[in-house]
C-alpha positions as CSV (number, residue, x, y, z in Angstrom):
1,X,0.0,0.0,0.0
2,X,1.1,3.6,-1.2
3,X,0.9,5.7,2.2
4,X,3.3,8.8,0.6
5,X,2.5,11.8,1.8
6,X,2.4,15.1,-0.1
7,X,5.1,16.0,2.1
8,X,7.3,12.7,0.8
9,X,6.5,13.0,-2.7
10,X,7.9,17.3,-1.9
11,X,11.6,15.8,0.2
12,X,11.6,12.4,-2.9
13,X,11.2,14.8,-5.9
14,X,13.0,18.0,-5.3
15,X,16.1,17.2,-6.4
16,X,15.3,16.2,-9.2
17,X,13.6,19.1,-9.9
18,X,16.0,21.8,-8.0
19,X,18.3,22.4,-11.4
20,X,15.9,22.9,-14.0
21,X,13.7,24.9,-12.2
22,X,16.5,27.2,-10.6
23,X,17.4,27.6,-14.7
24,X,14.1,28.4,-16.1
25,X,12.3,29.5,-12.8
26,X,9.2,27.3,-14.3
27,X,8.1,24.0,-12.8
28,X,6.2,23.6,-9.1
29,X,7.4,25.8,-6.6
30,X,6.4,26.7,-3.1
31,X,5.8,24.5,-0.5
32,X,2.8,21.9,0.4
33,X,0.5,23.4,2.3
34,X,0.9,21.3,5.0
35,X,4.3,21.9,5.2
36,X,3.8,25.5,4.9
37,X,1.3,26.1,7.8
38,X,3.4,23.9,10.3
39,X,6.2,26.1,9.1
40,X,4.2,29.3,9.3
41,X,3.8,28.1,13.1
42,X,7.4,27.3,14.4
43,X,9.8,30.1,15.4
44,X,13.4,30.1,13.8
45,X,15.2,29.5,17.3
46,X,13.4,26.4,17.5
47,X,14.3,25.7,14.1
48,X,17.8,26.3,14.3
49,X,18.1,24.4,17.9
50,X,16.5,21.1,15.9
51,X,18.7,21.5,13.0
52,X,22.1,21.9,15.4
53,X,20.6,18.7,17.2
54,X,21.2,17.3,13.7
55,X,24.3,18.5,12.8
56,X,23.8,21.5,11.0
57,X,25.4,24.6,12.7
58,X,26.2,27.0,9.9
59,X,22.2,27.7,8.5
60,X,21.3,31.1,9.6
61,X,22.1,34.1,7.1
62,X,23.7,36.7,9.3
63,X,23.3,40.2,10.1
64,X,19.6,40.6,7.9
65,X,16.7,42.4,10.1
66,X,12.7,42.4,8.9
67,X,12.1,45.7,7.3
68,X,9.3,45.4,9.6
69,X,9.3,43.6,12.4
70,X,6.6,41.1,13.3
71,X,6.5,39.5,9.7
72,X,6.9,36.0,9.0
73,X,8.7,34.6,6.0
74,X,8.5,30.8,5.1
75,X,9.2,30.2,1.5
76,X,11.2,28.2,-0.9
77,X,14.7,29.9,-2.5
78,X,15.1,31.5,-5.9
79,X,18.9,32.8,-5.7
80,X,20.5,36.0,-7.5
81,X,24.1,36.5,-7.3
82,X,25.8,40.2,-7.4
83,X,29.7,40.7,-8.0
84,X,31.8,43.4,-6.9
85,X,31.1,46.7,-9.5
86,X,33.6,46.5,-12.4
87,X,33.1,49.1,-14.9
88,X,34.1,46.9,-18.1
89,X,31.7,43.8,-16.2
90,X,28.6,46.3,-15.2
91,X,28.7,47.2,-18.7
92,X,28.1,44.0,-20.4
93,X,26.0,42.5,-17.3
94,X,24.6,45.6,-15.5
95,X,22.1,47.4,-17.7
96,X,19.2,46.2,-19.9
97,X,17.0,43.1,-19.1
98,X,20.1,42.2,-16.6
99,X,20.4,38.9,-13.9
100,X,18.4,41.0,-10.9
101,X,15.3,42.1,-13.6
102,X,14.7,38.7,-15.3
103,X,14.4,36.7,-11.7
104,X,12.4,39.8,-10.0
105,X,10.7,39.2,-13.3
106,X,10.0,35.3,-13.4
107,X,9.6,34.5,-9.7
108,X,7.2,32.1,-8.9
109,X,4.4,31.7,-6.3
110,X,5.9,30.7,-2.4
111,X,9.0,31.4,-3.7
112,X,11.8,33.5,-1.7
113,X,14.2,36.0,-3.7
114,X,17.6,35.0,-1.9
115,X,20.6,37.8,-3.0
116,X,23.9,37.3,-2.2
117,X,25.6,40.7,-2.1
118,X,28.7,40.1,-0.1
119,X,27.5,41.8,2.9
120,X,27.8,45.2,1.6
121,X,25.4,47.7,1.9
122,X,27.1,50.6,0.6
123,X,25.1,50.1,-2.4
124,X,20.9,48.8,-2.6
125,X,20.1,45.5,-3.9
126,X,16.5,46.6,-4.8
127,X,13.7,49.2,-4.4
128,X,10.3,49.9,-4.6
129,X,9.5,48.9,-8.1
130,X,11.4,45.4,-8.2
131,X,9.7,44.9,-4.5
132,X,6.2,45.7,-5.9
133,X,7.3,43.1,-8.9
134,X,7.8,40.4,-6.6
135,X,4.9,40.8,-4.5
136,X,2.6,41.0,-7.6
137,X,4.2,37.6,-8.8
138,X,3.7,36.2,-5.0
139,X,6.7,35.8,-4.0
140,X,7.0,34.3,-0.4
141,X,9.7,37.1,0.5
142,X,13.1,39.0,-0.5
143,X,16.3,38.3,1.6
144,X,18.9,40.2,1.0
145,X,22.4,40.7,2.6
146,X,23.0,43.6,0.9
147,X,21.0,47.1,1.2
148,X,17.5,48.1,0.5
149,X,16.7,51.9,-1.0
150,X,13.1,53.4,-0.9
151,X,13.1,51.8,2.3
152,X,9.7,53.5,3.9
153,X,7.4,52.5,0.5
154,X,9.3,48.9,0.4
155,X,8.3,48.2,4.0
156,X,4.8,49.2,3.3
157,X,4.5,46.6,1.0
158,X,2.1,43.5,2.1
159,X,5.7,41.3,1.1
160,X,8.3,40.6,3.6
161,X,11.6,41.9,3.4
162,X,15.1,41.0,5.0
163,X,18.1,42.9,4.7
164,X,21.2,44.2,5.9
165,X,20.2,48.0,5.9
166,X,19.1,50.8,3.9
167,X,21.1,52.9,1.6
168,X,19.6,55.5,-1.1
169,X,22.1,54.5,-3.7
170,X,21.3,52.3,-6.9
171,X,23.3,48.9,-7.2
172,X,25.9,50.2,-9.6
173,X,28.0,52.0,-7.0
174,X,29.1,49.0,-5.5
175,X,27.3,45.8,-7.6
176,X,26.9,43.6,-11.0
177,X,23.9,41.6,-11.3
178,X,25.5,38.9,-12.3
179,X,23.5,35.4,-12.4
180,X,20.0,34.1,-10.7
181,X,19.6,30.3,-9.7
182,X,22.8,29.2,-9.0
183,X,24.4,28.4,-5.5
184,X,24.7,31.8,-3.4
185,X,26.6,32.8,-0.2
186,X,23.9,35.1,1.9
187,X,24.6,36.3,5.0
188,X,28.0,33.6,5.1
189,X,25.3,31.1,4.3
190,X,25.1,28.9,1.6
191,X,21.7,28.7,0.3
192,X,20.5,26.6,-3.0
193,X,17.9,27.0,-5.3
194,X,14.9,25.2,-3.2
195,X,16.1,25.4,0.4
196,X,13.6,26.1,2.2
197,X,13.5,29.8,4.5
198,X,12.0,30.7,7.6
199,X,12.3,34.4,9.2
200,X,11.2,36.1,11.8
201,X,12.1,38.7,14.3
202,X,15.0,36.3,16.2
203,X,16.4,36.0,11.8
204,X,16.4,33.9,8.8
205,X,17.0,30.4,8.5
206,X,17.9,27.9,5.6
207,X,16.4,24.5,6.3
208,X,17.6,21.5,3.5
209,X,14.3,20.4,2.0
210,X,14.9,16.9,2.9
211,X,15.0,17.8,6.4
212,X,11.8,20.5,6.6
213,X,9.1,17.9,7.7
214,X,11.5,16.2,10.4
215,X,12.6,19.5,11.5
216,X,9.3,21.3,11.4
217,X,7.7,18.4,13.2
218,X,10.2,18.1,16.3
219,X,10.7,22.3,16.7
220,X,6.8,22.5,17.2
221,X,6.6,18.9,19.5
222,X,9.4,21.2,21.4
223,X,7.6,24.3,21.7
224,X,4.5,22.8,23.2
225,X,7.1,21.1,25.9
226,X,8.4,24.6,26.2
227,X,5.0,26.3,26.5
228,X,3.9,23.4,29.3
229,X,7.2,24.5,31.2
230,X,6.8,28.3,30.7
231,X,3.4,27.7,32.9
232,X,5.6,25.6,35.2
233,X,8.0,28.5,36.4
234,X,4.9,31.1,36.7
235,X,3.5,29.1,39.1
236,X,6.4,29.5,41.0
237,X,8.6,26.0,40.3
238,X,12.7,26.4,39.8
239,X,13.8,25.7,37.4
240,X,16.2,23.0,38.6
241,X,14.9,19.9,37.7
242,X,12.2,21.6,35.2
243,X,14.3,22.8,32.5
244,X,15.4,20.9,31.3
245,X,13.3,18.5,32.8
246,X,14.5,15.3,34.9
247,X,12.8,11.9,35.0
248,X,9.8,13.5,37.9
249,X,9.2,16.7,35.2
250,X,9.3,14.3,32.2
251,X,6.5,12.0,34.0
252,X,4.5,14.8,35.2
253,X,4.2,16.2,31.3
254,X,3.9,12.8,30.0
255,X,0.7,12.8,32.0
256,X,-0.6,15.9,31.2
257,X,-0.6,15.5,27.6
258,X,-2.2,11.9,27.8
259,X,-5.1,14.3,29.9
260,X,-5.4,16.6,26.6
């Protein structure tokens, strides 16, 4: 009997799918809807505390901040690399229907616009109109290690928005748009076509899609233990013994949630 979820057939036939789609930006993205709501429900610190449990230290994108705070970003990535501005480069790469214009241009539904801009925000990665683009096309969210310009009218947007800062000037003082969907270093992060992303307020995080389900599933089994525990210490318990909790705790939840 055939008991694959639609979350299975997502972790079996993404890679498969990962390099033609990064490519052509066609083909199914986004995330099950299953996936996404659980996703939609489980902070980043819990996600990044399961995924060290497993290993995987070196997942967060450092140093970006919600252009407002309070919004949640769970998507899958769409990447855009920017080099370092050389005039001879910028002027076979930087203007016309260039890198950053044809994947603001062609991303897809649940999809997260992922730019790797070395950290430097001396320069903006986008503005308001490539912002609006993306929104209109539903994108998911931008992240951005670089800087963001028209800052106030980009944050007023209903799309969230990570970066590094804000800076009024266009990309070509410091950047070439040089290629979307390829492998991208955001934040000191590597981050592929796919992965899947999680902000919020605490940061972003880059979850392999293999792992999202496992991941997503123990982070919110951990939050309820963590919400059960919370209550604990208001009632005025240590928390010696409680958290994390010994073998007396561990019994004392154990029942509780059989009672729910």
């Amino acid at each position: 009997m055939n008991s694959m979820t639609a979350d299975d057939s997502y972790t079996i036939l993404h890679s498969d799918r990962r390099n033609e789609e990064a490519m052509t930006g066609t083909g199914s993205a986004g995330l099950p809807p299953h996936l996404r709501e659980r996703l939609e429900r489980a902070p980043v610190a819990g996600l990044s505390a399961q995924l060290r449990k497993r290993g995987l230290n070196n997942v967060v994108i450092e140093g970006v901040r919600p252009l407002v705070p309070g919004q949640k970003l769970v998507g899958t990535a769409r990447t855009l690399r920017f080099v370092p501005n050389r005039e001879d480069l910028f002027d076979t790469h930087g203007g016309g229907y260039n890198a950053q214009k044809q994947v603001f241009d062609s991303v897809a539904t649940g999809e997260v616009i992922v730019i790797e801009a070395r950290g430097d925000v001396t320069s903006a990665t986008l503005g308001d109109v490539l912002a609006t683009r993306a929104q209109v096309r539903g994108a998911a969210g931008i992240v951005t290690d670089g800087g963001v310009r028209d800052a106030s009218t980009v944050a007023g947007l209903p799309i969230p928005v990570y970066c590094a800062g804000n800076h009024p000037a266009v990309l070509g003082r410091r950047h070439v748009p040089w290629e979307g969907g390829g492998t991208v270093a955001c934040g000191g992060t590597t981050v592929q076509p796919g992965d899947v992303i999680v902000g919020d307020d605490d940061g972003v995080i880059v979850i392999p899609p293999a792992l999202a389900d496992e991941v997503v599933d123990a982070t919110l089994a951990q939050e309820d233990e963590d919400a059960w525990i919370a209550e604990r210490v208001a009632e005025g318990n240590p928390i010696d013994g409680l958290f994390p909790m010994n073998a007396e705790w561990r019994g004392r939840y154990a029942q509780w949630r059989e009672a729910q």
